[in-house]
NUROGU-71150 format. One record per residue (C-alpha): residue number from 1; x, y negated, z; residue in one letter. Coordinates in Angstrom, 3 decimals, decimal comma. Layout:
+-----+----------+----------+----------+----+
:   i :        X :        Y :        Z : aa :
+-----+----------+----------+----------+----+
: NUM :        X :        Y :        Z :  A :
...
+-----+----------+----------+----------+----+
//
This chain:
+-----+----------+----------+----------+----+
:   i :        X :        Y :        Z : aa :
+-----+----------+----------+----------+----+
:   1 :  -11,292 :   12,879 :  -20,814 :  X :
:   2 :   -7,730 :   13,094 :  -20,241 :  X :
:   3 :   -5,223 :   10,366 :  -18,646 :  X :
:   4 :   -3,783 :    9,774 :  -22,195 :  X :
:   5 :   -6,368 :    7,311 :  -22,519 :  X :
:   6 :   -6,136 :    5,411 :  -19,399 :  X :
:   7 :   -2,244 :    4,827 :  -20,289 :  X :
:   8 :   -3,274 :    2,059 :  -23,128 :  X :
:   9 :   -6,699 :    1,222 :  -21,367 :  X :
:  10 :   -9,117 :   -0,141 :  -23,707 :  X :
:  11 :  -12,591 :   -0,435 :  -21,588 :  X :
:  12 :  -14,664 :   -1,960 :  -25,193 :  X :
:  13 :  -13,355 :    1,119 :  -26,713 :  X :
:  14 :  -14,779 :    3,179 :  -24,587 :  X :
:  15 :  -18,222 :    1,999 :  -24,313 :  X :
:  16 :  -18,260 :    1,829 :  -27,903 :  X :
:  17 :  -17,723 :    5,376 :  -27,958 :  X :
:  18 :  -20,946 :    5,645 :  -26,733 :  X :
:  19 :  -19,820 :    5,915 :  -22,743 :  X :
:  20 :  -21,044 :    4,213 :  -20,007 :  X :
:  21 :  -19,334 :    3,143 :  -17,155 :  X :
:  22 :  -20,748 :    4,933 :  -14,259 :  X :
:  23 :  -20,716 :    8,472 :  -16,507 :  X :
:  24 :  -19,280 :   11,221 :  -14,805 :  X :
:  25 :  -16,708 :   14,087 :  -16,395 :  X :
:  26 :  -18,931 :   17,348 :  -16,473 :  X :
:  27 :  -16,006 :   19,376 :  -15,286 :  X :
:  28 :  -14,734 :   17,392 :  -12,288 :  X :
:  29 :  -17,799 :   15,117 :  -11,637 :  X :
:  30 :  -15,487 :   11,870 :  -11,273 :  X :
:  31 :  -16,395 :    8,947 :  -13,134 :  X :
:  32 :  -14,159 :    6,630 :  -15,026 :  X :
:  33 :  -13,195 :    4,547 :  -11,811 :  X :
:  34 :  -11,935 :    7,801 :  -10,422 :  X :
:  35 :   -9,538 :    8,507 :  -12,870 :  X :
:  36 :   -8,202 :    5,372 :  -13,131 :  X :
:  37 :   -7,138 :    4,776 :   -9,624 :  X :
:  38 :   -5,206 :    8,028 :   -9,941 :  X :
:  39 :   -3,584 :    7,329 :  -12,791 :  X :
:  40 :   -1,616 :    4,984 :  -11,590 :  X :
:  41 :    0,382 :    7,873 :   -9,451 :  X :
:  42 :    3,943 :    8,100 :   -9,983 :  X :
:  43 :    4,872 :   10,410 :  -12,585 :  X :
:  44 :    1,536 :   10,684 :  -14,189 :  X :
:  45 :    0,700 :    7,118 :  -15,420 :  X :
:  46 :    1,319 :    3,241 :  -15,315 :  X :
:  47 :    0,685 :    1,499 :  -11,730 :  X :
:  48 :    0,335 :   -1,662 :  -13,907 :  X :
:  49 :   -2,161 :   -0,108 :  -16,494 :  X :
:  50 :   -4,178 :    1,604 :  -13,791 :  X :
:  51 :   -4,358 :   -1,545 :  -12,192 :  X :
:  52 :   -5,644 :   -3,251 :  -15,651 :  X :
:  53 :   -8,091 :   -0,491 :  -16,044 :  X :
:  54 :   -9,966 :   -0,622 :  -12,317 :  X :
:  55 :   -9,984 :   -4,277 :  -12,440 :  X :
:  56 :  -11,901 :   -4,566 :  -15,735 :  X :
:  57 :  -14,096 :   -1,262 :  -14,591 :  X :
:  58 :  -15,093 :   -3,324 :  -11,635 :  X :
:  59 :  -15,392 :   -6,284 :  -13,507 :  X :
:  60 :  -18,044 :   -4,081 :  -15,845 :  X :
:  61 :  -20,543 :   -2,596 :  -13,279 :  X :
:  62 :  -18,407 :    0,229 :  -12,136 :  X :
:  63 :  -19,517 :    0,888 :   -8,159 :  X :
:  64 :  -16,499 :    1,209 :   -6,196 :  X :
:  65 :  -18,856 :    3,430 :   -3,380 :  X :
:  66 :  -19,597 :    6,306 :   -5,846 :  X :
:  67 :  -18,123 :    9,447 :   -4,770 :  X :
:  68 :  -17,050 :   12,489 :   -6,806 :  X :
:  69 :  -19,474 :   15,520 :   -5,686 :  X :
:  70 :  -16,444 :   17,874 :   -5,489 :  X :
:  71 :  -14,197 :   16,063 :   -3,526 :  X :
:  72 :  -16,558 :   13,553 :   -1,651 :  X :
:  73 :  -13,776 :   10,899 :   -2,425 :  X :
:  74 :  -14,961 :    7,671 :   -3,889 :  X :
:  75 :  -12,075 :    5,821 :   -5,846 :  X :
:  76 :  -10,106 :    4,005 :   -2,454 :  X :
:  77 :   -9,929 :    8,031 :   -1,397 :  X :
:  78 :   -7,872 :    8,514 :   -4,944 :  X :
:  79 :   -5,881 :    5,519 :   -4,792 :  X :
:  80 :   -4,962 :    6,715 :   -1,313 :  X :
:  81 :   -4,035 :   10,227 :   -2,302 :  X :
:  82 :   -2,077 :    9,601 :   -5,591 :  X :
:  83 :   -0,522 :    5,987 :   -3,247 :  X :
:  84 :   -1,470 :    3,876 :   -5,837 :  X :
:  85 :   -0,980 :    0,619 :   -3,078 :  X :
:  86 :   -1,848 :   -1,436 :   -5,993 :  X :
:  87 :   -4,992 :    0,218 :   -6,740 :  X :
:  88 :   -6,056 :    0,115 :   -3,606 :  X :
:  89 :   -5,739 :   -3,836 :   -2,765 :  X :
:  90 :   -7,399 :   -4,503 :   -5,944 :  X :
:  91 :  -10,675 :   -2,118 :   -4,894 :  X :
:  92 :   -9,962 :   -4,026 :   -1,011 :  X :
:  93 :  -10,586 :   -7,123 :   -2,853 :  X :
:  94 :  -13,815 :   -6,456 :   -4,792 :  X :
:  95 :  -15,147 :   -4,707 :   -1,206 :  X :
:  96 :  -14,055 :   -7,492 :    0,649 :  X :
:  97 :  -12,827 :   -4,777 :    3,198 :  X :
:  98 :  -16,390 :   -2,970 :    4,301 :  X :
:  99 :  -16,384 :   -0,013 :    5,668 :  X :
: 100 :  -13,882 :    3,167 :    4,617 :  X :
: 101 :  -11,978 :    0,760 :    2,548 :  X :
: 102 :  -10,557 :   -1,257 :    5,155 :  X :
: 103 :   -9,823 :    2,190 :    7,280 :  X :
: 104 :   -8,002 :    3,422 :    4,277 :  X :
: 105 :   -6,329 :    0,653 :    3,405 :  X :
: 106 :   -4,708 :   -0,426 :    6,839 :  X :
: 107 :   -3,835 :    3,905 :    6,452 :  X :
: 108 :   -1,673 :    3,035 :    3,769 :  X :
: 109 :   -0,394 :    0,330 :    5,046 :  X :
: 110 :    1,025 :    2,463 :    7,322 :  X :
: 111 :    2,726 :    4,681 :    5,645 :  X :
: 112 :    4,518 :    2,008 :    4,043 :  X :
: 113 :    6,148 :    0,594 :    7,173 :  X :
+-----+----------+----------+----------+----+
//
């Protein structure tokens, strides 16, 4: 998977492809949440398509707790990294705030001020 195809995000597309949404790349282990919250990073994607693309990944099934067994980030960790604010309210909102979200989210906060 590359972020070419999170840039026009077409989640029906994908599943039709025979995906699911909790699969995980072999190579990196992240799933399709993962890369979408970084892909809205400046320079490497749209804030507004990443922001399309988590929303109707969450929407789907995909669990915003799941962490990547390389980095041990789950997707508010790579919305943090790649300061994808955006991102990062959006995965606030479907967590309602539990736990390392709302840690990582008043972080960025933060570093905004």
């Amino acid at each position: 998977m590359s972020f070419t195809l999170l840039n026009r995000f077409d989640g029906a597309q994908i599943l039709r492809a025979g995906a699911n949404i909790g699969d995980r790349d072999g190579l990196t282990d992240m799933t399709l949440l993962h890369y979408a919250c970084k892909s809205g990073a400046r320079g490497m994607g749209s804030t507004d398509e990443a922001c399309r693309a988590v929303s109707w990944l969450l929407q789907h099934g995909a669990d915003p707790y799941v962490r990547c067994r390389w980095t041990n980030m789950a997707a508010i960790h790579y919305a943090a990294y790649f300061d994808v604010a955006a991102v990062a309210a959006i995965l606030l909102a479907a967590t309602k705030g539990i736990g390392e979200y709302r840690l990582v989210w008043n972080h960025l906060h933060k570093r905004q001020e």
